[in-house]
C-alpha positions in Angstrom: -15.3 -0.8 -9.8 -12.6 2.0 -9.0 -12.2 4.1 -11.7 -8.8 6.4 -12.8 -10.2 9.8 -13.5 -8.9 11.3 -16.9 -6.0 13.4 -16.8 -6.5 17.0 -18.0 -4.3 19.2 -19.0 -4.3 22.8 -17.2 -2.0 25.1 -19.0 -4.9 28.2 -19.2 -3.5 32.0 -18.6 -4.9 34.5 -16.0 -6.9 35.7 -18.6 -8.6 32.4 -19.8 -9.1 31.4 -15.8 -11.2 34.7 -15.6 -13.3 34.3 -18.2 -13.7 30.9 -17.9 -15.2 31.6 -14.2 -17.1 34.5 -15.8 -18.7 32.2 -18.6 -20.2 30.3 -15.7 -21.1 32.5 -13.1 -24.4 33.7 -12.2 -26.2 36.7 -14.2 -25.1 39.3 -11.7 -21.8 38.1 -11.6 -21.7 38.7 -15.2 -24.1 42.4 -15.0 -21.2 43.7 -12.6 -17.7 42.1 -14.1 -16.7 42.4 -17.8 -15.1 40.2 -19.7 -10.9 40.3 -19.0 -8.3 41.4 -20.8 -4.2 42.1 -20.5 -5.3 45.8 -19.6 -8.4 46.0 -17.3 -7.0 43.6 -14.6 -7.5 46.4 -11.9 -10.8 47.3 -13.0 -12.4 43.6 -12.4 -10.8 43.8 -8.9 -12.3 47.1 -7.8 -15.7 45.8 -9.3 -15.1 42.2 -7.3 -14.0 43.8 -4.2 -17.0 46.2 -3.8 -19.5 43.6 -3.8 -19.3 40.5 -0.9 -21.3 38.1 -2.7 -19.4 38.4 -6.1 -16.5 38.2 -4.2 -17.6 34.6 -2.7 -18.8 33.5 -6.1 -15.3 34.1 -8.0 -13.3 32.5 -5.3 -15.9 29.5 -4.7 -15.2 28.7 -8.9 -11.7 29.7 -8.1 -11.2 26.9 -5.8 -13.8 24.1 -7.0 -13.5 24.3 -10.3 -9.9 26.2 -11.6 -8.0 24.3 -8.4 -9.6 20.7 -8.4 -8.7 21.1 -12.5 -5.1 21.6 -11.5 -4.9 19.4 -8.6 -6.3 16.6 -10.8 -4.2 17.2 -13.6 -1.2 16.2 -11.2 -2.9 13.4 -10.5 -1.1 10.1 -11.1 2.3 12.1 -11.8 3.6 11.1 -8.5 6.2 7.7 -8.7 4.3 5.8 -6.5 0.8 7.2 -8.0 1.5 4.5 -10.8 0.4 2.1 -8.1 -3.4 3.5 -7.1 -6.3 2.1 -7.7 -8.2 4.4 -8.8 -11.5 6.2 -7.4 -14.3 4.2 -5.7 -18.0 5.3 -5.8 -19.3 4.1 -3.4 -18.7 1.9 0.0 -15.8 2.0 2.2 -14.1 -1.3 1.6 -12.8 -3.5 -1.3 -12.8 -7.5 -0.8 -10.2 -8.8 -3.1 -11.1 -12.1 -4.1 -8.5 -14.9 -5.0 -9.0 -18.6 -6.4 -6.8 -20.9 -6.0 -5.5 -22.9 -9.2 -8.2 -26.9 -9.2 -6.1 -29.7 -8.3 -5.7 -32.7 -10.7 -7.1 -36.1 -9.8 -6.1 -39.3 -11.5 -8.3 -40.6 -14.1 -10.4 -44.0 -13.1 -13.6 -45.2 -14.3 -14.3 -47.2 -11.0 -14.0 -44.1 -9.0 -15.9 -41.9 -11.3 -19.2 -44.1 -11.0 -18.8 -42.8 -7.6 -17.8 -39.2 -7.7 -18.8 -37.8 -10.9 -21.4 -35.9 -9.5 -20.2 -34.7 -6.3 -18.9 -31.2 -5.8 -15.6 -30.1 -5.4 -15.8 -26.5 -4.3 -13.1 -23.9 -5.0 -10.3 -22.9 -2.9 -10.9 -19.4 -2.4 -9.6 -17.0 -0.6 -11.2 -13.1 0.1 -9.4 -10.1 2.0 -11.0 -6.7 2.9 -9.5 -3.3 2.8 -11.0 -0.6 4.6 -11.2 3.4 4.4 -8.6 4.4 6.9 -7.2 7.6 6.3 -9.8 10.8 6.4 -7.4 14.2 6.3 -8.0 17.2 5.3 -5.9 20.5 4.3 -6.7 23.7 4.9 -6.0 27.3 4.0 -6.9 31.0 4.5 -7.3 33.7 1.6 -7.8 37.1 2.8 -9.9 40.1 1.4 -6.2 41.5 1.3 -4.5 38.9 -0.3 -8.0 39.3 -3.2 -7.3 42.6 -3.6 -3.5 42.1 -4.3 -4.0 39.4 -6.7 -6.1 42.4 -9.0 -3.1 44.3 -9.4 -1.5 42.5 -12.3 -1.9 39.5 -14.4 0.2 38.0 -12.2 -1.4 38.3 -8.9 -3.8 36.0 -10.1 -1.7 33.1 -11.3 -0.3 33.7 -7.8 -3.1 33.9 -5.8 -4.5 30.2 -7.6 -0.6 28.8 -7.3 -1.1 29.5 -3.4 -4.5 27.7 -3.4 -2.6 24.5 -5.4 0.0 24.5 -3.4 -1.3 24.9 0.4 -3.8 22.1 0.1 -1.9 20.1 -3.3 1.1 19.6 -1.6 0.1 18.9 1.9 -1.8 15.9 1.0 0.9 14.7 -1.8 3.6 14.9 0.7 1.6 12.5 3.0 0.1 10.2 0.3 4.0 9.3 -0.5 4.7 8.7 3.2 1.8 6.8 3.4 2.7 4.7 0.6 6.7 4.0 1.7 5.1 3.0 5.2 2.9 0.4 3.7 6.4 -1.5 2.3 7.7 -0.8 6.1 4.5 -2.5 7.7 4.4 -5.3 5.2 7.9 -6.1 5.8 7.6 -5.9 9.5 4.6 -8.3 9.7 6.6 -10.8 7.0 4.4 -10.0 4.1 7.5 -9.7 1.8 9.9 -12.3 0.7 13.3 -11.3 2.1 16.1 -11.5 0.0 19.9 -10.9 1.1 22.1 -9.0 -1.4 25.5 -7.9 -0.4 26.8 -4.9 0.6 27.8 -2.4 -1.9 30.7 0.7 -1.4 29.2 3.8 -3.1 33.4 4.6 -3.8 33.8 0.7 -5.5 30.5 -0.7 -6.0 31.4 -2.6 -9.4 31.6 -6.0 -8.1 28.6 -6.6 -5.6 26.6 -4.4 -7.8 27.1 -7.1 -11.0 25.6 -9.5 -7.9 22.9 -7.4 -7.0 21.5 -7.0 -10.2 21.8 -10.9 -11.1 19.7 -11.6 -8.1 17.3 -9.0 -9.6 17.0 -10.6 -12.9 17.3 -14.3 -10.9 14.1 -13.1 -9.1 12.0 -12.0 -11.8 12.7 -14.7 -13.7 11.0 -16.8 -11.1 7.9 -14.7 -10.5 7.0 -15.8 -14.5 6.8 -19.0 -13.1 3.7 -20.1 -11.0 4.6 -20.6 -7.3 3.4 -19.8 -3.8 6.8 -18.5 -2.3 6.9 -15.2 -3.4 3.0 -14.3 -1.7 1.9 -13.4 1.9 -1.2 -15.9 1.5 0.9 -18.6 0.3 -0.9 -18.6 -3.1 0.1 -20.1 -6.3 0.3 -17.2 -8.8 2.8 -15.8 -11.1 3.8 -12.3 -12.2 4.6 -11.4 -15.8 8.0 -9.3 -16.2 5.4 -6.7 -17.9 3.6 -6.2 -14.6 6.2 -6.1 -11.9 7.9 -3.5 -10.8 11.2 -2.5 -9.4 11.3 0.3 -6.0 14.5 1.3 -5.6 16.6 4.0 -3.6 18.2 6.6 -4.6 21.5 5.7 -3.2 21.5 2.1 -5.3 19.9 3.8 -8.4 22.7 6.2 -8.6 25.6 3.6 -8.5 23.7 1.6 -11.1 24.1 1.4 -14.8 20.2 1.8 -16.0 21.0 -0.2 -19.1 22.5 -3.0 -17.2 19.6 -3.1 -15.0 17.1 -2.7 -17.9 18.8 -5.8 -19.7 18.3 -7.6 -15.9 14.6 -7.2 -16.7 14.6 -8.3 -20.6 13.7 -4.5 -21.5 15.0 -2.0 -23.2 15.6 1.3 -20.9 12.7 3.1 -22.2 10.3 0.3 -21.2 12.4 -0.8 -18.1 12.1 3.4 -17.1 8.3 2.6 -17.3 8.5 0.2 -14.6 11.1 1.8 -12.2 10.3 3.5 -9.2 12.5 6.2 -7.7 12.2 6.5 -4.0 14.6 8.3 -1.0 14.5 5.5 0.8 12.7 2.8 2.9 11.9 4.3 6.1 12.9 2.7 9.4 13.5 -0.9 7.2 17.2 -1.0 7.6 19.7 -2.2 4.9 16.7 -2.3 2.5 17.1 -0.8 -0.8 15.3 -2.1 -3.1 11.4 -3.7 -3.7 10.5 -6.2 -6.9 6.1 -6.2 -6.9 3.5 -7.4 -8.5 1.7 -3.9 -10.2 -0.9 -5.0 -7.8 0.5 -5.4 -4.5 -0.5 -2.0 -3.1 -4.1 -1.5 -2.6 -4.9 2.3 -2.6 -8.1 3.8 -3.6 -9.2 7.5 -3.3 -12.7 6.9 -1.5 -13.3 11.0 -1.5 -11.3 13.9 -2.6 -14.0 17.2 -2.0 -13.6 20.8 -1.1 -15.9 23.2 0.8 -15.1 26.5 2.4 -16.8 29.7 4.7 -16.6 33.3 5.0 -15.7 34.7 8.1 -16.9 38.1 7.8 -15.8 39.5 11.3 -12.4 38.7 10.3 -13.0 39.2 6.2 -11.1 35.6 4.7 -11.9 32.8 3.5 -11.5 29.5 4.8 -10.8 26.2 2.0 -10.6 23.0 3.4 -9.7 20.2 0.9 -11.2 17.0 2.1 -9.1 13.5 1.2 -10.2 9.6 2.3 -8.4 6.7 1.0 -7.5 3.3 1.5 -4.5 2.2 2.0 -3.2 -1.0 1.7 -1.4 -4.3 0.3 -2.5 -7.4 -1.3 -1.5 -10.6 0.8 -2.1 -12.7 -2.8 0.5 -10.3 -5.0 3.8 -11.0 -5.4 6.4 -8.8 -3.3 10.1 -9.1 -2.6 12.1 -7.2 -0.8 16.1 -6.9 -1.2 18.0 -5.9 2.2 21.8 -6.2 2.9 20.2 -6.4 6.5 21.0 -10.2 8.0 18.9 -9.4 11.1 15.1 -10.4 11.6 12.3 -10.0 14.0 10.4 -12.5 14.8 6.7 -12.3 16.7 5.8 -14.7 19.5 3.3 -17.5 19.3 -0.3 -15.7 20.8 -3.3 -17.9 22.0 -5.5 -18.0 19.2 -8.9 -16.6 21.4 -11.5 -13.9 20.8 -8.8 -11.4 22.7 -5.6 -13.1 21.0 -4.3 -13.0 24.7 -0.6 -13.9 25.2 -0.2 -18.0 25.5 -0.6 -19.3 29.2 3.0 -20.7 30.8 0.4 -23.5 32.8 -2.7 -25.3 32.0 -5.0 -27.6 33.7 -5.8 -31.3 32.3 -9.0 -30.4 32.0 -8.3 -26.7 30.1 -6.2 -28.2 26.9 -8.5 -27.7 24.9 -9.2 -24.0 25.5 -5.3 -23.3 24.6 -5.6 -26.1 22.2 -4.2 -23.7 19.0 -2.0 -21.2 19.0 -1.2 -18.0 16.9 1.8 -17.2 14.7 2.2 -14.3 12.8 3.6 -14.9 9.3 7.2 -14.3 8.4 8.1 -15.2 4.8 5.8 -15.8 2.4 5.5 -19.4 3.2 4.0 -20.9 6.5 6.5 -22.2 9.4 6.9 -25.7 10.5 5.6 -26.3 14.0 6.7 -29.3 16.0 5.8 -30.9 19.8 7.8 -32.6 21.9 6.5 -34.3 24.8 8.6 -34.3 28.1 11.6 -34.1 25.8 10.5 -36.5 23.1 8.6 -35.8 19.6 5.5 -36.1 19.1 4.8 -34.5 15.8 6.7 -33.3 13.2 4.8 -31.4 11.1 1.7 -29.6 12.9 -1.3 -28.4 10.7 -1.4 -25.2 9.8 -4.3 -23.0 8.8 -4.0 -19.1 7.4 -6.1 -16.4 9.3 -6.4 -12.5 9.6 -6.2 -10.6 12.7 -6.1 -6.9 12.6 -4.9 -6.6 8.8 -2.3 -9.0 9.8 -1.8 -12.7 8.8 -1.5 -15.3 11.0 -1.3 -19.1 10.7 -3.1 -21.4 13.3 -1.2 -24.1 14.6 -4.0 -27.1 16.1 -1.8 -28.4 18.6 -4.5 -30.5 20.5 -4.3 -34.0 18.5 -0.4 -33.9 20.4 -2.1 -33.1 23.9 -4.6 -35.5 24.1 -4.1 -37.6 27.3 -1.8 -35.1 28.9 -1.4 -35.7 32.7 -0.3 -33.0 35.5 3.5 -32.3 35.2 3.5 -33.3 31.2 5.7 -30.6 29.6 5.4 -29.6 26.0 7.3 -27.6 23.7 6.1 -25.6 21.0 8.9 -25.5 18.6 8.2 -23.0 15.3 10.6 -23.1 12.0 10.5 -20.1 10.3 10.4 -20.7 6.5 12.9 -18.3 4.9 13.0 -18.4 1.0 10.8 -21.6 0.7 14.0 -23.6 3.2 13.8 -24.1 7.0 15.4 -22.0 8.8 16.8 -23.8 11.7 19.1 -21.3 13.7 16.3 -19.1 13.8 13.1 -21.1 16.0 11.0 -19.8 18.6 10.2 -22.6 21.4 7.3 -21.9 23.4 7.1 -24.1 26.8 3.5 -25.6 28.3 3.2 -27.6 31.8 0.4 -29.5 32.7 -0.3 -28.6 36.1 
């Protein structure tokens, strides 16, 4: 189980941090530096500078113990920190687990002598995420930059502010990017239910904005409701209003009335504040401005967060180097939609579903169908597309079977096209239409036909 560390809060002087490190240090450490005060600042730093290892031993507590108590304390402050996990103790990946609701079967005594004791086994579904990121930050203290940082109260708080902020702020920077990219990725693979909203004027926004935000409070009033439209998977599940969560820009934020929003949601503003995400913007996802999720769509775990350090004494500084691993990630089985004014979308071409997932052939042999006999489709939507053959210009099936499967993080669903190719002679040619499903209708205009002779 990942676990959310506590929060403590750091709000000790220059004074306190000294004698804290000093009520820990080693003997000698204590034998040659008294205890601080306002007024003998400059007396501790002569005493630390003429001696290498105490030196080595104040910065090492400087760094792993004063630092990490900082850097954790701004743990979790972050907008999109609301969303981690937690820390894992062990292993690199998390299987997340989903069963599907048990289907209902009509009561009859006759049938029951025969099936009572057989077994129905549950629907269930599993998906793995994996350790993928492994950075680390680093920075340099010098004997020179020690030896200023002992000429006033001051110089200390500076000196740990430098530490924090080198190696803090690096890897905060990136966990935010890293976290806006995984709603670009999930929207480019069709992980997130699109939603149309109209364009809104920043100089007259009053009208589309009252539409805006009844298609805000029209869709989380459905994701109370148990449904599989709203899912990557295809799922049924449901999302309380008390556990989703709005992402929205700055831009559309700003033009907003938070009241009129919060009311959208059933909350009152200090509740709906709770569950509001602030963000620049979405990336490269164009006309996008907006995100309504499941509290546990993203997946991100902190798998190590560690720091170690070395003395180069030929050139007299320190090295620190602040280790962070995580996970990140997004749940195929949560709830996520995402609200664009964008009317444009990519779609991915039918692959051959093989060991390689090689691109599907233009010709096949009689005797090959059944090596090309399903095909590939990446998922757009949250609901699976509608794949029907036609055989030398006439239909042969409507509605192919479709199964869900994950390739490289991504979701796919398998089309088994063989039933409709059975019998196929040379110069048979079959088309491979695919119906995207956009908001749980077919989407005719947009279809991707994929062509197959029989040679």
């Amino acid at each position: 189980m990942p676990t959310i560390p506590a929060t403590p809060v750091f709000n000790a002087s220059a004074i306190d941090v000294l004698n804290a490190i000093r009520a820990n240090a080693s003997v000698s450490y204590q034998e040659r530096i008294p205890e601080a005060t306002k007024d003998n600042i400059k007396e501790i730093g002569n005493a630390m500078l003429s001696y290498q290892p105490t030196q080595n031993e104040f910065l090492s507590a400087l760094v792993n113990r004063i630092a990490r108590v900082i850097i954790t304390s701004k743990s979790y402050t972050n907008p999109l920190k609301m969303f981690k996990k937690g820390t894992l103790e062990y292993g690199e990946t998390v299987e997340e687990v989903f069963v599907q609701i048990a289907k209902a079967h009509q009561f009859d005594p006759a049938v029951a002598e025969k099936e009572v004791f057989k077994r129905e086994i549950p629907d269930v579904a599993a998906i793995f995420h994996k350790l993928n990121v492994q950075n680390f930050y680093k920075t340099t203290i010098s004997n020179e930059q020690l030896r200023q940082a002992f000429l006033s109260v001051e110089g200390v708080n500076d000196l740990i502010a430098k530490i924090v902020d080198s190696l803090y702020t690096g890897s905060e920077v990136d966990e935010y990017v890293y976290m806006k990219q995984l709603i670009v990725d999930a929207a480019n693979k069709g992980q997130m239910k699109l939603v149309r909203i109209p364009e809104w004027d920043v100089d007259d926004p009053e009208i589309p904005l009252k539409k805006i935000v009844k298609q805000f409070k029209s869709f989380s009033n459905k994701l109370e409701f148990m449904s599989n439209a709203y899912n990557a998977y295809g799922v049924t599940t449901h999302t309380p209003k008390s556990e989703q969560v709005l992402i929205i820009d700055a831009a559309l934020d700003a033009a907003m009335d938070v009241d009129v929003l919060a009311s959208a949601f059933n909350m009152d503003k200090a509740q709906f504040m709770g569950q509001r995400v602030l963000i620049d913007n979405f990336g490269s996802l164009t006309g996008a401005c907006a995100a309504l999720v499941d509290k546990d769509w993203f997946m991100v775990f902190d798998n190590l967060t560690n720091f170690t350090e070395n003395y180069n004494g030929e050139g007299m500084y320190w090295n620190y180097f602040y280790h962070v691993w995580r996970t990140y990630s997004t749940s195929l089985f949560a709830n996520a939609i995402l609200f664009t004014t964008d009317a444009t979308t990519t779609y991915t071409a039918p692959q051959a579903y093989t060991a390689t997932w090689a691109a599907y052939p233009a010709t096949v042999s009689a005797a090959s169908i059944a090596t090309v006999a399903k095909i590939a489709i990446q998922g757009v939507g949250a609901k699976p597309p509608v794949v029907r053959v036609t055989k030398n210009n006439v239909e042969v099936e409507a509605d192919v079977a479709l199964t869900p499967a994950m390739h490289n993080n991504v979701l796919y669903w398998i089309a088994d096209v063989a039933p409709t190719m059975t019998g196929a002679k040379a110069t048979d040619k079959f088309a491979i239409k695919v119906y995207y499903n956009i908001g749980g209708e077919i989407d005719s205009q947009t279809t991707y036909v994929y062509n197959l002779t029989v040679n």
